[in-house]
Every structure is written in structure tokens, then in C-alpha cells.
ZAMARGU-4260 file (C-alpha; in steps of 0.2 Angstrom, whole numbers, plus 5000, padded with zeros to 4 digits):
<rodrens>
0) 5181/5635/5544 | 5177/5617/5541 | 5177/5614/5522 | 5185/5598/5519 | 5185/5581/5531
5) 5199/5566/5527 | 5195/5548/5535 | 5211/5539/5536 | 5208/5520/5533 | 5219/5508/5535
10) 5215/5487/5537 | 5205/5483/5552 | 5195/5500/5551 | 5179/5498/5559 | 5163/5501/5547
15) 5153/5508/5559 | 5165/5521/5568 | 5169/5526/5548 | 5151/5528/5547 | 5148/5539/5563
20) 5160/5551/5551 | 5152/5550/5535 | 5135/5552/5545 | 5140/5569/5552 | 5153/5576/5538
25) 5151/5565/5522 | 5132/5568/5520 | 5124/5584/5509 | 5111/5593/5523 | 5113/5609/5513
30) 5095/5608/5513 | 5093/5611/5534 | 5106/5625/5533 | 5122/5615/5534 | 5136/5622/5526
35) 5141/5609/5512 | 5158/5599/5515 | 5170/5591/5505 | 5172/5573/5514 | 5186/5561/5508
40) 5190/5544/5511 | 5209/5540/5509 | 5219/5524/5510 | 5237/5521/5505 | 5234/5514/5491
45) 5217/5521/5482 | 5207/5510/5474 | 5211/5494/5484 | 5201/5485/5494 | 5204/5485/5513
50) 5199/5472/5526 | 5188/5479/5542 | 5182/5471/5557 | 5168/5463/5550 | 5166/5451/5533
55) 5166/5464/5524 | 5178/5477/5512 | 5183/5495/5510 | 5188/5503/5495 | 5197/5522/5498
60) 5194/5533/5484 | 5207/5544/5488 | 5228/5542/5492 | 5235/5550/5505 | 5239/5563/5496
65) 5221/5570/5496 | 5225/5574/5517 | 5236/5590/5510 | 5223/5603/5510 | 5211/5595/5523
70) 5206/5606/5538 | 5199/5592/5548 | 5210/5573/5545 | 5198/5559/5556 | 5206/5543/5559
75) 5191/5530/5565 | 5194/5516/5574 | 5206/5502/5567 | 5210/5490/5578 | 5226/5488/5591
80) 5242/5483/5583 | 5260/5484/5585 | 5266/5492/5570 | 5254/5504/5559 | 5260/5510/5541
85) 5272/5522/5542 | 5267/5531/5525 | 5251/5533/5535 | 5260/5539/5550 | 5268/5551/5540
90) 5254/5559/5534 | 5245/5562/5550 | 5261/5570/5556 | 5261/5582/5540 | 5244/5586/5543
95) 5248/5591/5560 | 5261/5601/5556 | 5253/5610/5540 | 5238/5616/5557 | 5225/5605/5553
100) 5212/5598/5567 | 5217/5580/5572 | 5200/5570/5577 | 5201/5552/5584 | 5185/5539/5587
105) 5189/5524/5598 | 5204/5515/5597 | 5209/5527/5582 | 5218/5537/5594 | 5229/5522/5594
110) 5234/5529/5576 | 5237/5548/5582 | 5248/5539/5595 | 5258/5530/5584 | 5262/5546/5576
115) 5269/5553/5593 | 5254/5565/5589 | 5248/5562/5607 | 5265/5566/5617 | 5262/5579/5633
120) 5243/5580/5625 | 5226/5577/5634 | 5217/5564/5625 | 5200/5550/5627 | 5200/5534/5626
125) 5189/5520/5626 | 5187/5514/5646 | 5191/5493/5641 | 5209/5501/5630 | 5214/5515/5642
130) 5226/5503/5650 | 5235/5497/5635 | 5235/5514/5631 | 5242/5523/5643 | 5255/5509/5644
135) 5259/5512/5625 | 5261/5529/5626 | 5266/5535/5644 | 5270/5553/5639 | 5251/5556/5633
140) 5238/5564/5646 | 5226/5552/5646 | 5210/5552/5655 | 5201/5536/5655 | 5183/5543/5661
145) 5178/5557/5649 | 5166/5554/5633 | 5179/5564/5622 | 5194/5578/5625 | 5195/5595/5615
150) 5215/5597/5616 | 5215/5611/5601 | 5219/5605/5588 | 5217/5587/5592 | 5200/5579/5597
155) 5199/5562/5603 | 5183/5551/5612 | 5179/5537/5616 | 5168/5523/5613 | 5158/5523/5596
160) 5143/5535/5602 | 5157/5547/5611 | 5165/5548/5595 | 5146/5554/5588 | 5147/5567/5601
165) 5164/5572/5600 | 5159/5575/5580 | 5147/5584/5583 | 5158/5595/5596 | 5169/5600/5581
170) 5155/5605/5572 | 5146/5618/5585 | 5164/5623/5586 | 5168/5625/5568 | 5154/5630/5563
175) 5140/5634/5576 | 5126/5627/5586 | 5114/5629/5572 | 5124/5615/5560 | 5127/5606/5574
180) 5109/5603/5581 | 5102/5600/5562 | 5114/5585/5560 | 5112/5580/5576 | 5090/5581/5574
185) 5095/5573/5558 | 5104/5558/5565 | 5090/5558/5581 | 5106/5558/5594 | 5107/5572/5608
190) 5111/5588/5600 | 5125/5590/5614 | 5132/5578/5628 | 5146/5588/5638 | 5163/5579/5634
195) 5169/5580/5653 | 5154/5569/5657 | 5160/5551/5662 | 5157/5535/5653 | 5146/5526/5661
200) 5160/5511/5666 | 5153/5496/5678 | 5162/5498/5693 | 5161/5482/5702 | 5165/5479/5720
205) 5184/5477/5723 | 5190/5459/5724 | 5199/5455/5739 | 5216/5447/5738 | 5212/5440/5753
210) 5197/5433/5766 | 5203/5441/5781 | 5191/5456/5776 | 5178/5447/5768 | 5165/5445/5782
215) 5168/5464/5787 | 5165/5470/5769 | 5150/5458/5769 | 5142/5464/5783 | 5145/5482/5777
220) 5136/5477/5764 | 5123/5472/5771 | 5114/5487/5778 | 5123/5502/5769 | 5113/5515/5778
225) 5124/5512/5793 | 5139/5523/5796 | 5152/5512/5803 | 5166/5517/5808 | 5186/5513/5808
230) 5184/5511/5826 | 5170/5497/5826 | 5176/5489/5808 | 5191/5485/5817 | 5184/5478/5832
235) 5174/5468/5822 | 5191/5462/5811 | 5200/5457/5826 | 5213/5471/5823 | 5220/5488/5830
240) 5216/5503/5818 | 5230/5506/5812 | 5231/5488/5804 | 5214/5488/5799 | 5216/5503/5791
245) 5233/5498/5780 | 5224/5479/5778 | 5210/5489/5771 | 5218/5497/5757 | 5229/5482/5755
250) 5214/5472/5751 | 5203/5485/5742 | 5211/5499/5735 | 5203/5511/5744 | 5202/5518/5759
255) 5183/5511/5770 | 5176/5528/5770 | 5178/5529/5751 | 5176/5512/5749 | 5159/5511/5755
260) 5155/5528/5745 | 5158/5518/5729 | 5146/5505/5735 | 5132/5518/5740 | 5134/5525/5724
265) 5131/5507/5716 | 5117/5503/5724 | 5109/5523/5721 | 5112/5519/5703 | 5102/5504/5703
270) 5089/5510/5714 | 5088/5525/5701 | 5087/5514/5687 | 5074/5501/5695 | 5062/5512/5705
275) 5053/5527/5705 | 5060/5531/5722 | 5064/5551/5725 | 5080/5557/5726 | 5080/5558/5745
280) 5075/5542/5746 | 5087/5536/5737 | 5100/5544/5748 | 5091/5539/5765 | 5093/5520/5758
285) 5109/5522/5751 | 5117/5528/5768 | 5121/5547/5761 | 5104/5554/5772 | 5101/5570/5760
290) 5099/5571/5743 | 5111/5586/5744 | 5125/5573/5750 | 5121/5559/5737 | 5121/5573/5721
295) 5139/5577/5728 | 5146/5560/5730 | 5134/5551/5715 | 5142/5568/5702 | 5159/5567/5708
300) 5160/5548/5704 | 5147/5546/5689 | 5149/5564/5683 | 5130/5568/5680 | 5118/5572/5691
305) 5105/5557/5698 | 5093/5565/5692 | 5102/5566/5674 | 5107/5550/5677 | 5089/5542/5680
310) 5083/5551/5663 | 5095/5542/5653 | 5097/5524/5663 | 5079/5524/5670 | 5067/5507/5666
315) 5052/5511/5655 | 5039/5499/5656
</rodrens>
């Protein structure tokens, strides 16, 4: 049961990922049949003010001490540093060990890290962080994709509306679907985004480390709804196969066949943003030919459906 919610602040927190928690579990909505909870923001030192990101200040109006009896301890996004307090550290880990739910939004993962909280564990993070994090702390599970990661007894997301959603996940967990969808009709946000979905990361055409390729990737470009193949991308290179094919992935990070994929994938993202263009259409433009073949490829890269995608991304006059 979900009865009392501690925020963990320390200098640097960022107001607004502080808020996404006091707008799910620090405000009274007895009245649409939430159950009431008992929401705490704790600092080291109580009653002092605490820088954040912005111009302006935080005062905690509980200690650390106040985390003892919570069942669910949130640390919010507080910036990336190289040392975080260790009475702070401390206290996540007690709380850990005493069976509370560990929840992270952003870089506050960075925090539950620290702590060696995250060590063999499946965790989120923000997409532009992930590398910094996953070089900090190599023994976590990382996956740099997902909206937010249900682990147990730690929850960890993303960027500041995946932490919305991975709040609102603990909720329907915790307490049900019905508490869940009148905070999130409250707060006018989707009642319920899938944490496995992707986050929606530009992906921008490898840079070549070189301009041997440049006029084949360009003319691959050109016209995507060809299918070249190895054989005639070679020829066209000046270069047997076998180089072509190592040059390639020298050059691109990937392999052509899934090198071009990632660029059909593009453009069907933009043509579902910008036009009113069917599904099939899309693919037939795109070079996939069936919609059925564009769904696969456009799901297993984005991680929603186009036609979920064009919903959410879509131009509206």
C-alpha cells in the first residue's frame, strides 16, 4: 500500500521534475477517490534553503530522518556531479534495505546510482545522459530507449514527462487503475503510456568518417524505394563485396541493409508527421512496399505502431 511518499532533495534539484511528484503524490484528490497520501519533502538539513536549476530556492521541511517509515522514497532530478552527500547516500541505501520502492525521474537515477542502488539492476535513463551513465556505472542494466523501467522495487524513467508516466505506473501498481486514471484526468496527461515504448530520440543519418561512401549513400538516398543491393552498391563503389561490405560498416555503423531500413524509417516518420498519406502509401514511398513490412521495421525501431505514432506526432492545422 502506498501511504507515504519522501522526495529527496539535494542542491541542483530541478523544480519541475520535483513537481511532476508533488502533482501525482503530494496533492489531496480524496475527493475523485484517491486514497489520501502522506507526501514529504526531505533535505539534509531541514529548513535550509537549497539551490535548484533555475533562480530560484528550496526549503525541505523534513530531515532525512523523515525517509524511515516511507514506502515509496523519489529522488527527482539533481543534476550530474561527481560526488553526491554521502548522509544522502546513506539514507537511500537504508531505505532500500528496510523494503521500500525506490523511484527515479531523470538524471535522479544518477543519485540511486551513486548509492550502488543500481548494480546488476534494469534501470532508464534519459537518451542525451545514458552514455555518461552507463560509463559511471557499468555494472547497471541499462537501456537507453525505454520511457521508464519497473525493476521491483526500484522504478526509474526518463526524461521529465517519462517520469509523469513512470508515476503514474506506481500508482495503478500501488493502488489501482481507478487512482491512477483520476490523477492522470486530473493532470490532463495520458492515463497510461506503456514503459517499454521508446523515447522518441532523433536519429540522424550516420556521419561518415570518410567520403569514399558518400556518393553511394547519397544516391541511396535519393530514391529510397529502390532495393539495391550489396552487389550493385559495390559496383557502383568501385569495390569487391566483401570490401564494400566491411568499408560499409566501417564508415556507418551498420550494415546497408539495415542502414537503409533506418533511413526508410526516417523519412515514413516524416511523411507520417507531414501528410495525410495512408499507411501503404507510406510504405510504397518509403521502399518497404506493404504496410505489413513498414508496421514491422517502423515498431521494432520507434517502438509504436505508425499509426500510434501519427496520432501523437501528426501536424494539425
Amino acid at each position: 500500500m502506498l501511504k507515504t511518499v519522501a522526495a529527496v532533495v539535494i542542491d541542483g534539484v530541478a523544480p519541475f521534475e520535483l513537481g511532476v511528484l508533488v502533482e501525482v503524490f503530494g496533492i489531496d484528490r480524496t475527493d475523485d477517490g484517491v486514497p489520501p497520501m502522506d507526501f514529504r519533502v526531505c533535505g539534509e538539513q531541514p529548513g535550509v534553503a537549497l539551490r535548484t536549476s533555475t533562480s530560484m530556492q528550496i526549503i525541505p521541511e523534513h530531515g532525512l530522518d523523515a525517509l524511515r517509515d516511507a514506502d515509496l522514497v523519489a529522488a527527482p532530478a539533481c543534476g550530474i556531479r561527481d560526488e553526491y552527500p554521502e548522509a544522502v547516500l546513506g539514507a537511500l541505501r537504508a531505505a532500500a534495505d528496510r523494503g521500500a520502492t525506490l523511484l527515479s525521474v531523470c538524471n535522479g537515477a544518477f543519485l540511486l546510482g551513486a548509492a550502488g542502488l543500481l548494480d546488476n539492476r534494469r534501470c532508464a535513463m534519459h537518451w542525451r545522459d545514458a552514455a555518461q551513465f552507463a560509463a559511471r556505472f557499468p555494472e547497471a542494466k541499462l537501456d537507453p530507449d525505454v520511457l521508464f523501467v519497473d525493476d521491483g522495487d526500484i522504478v526509474t524513467s526518463a526524461g521529465t514527462a517519462a517520469g509523469i508516466d513512470a508515476c503514474l505506473h506506481v500508482v495503478r501498481r500501488e493502488l489501482g487503475s481507478g487512482p491512477a486514471t483520476a490523477i492522470a484526468r486530473r493532470m490532463v496527461v495520458a492515463p497510461q503510456r506503456d514503459g517499454g515504448q521508446r523515447q522518441f530520440v532523433e536519429m540522424p543519418i550516420p556521419e561518415c568518417t570518410g567520403d569514399s561512401l558518400q556518393p553511394v549513400l547519397t544516391a541511396m538516398l535519393e530514391d529510397l524505394s529502390v532495393n539495391h543491393t550489396v552487389a550493385e552498391l559495390a559496383q557502383r563503389a568501385q569495390m569487391s563485396e566483401r570490401t564494400f561490405a566491411r568499408r560499409f560498416v566501417a564508415e556507418t555503423g551498420a550494415t546497408p541493409h539495415r542502414w537503409l531500413s533506418t533511413q526508410r524509417v526516417l523519412h515514413a516518420r516524416r511523411l507520417l508527421e507531414e501528410t495525410q498519406l495512408s499507411v501503404d502509401e507510406v510504405a510504397r514511398q518509403c521502399g518497404f512496399g506493404a504496410g505489413a513490412l513498414l508496421r514491422h521495421h517502423f515498431h521494432k525501431m520507434v517502438g509504436v505502431p505508425p499509426a500510434d505514432y501519427r496520432r501523437t506526432f501528426a501536424q494539425r492545422a
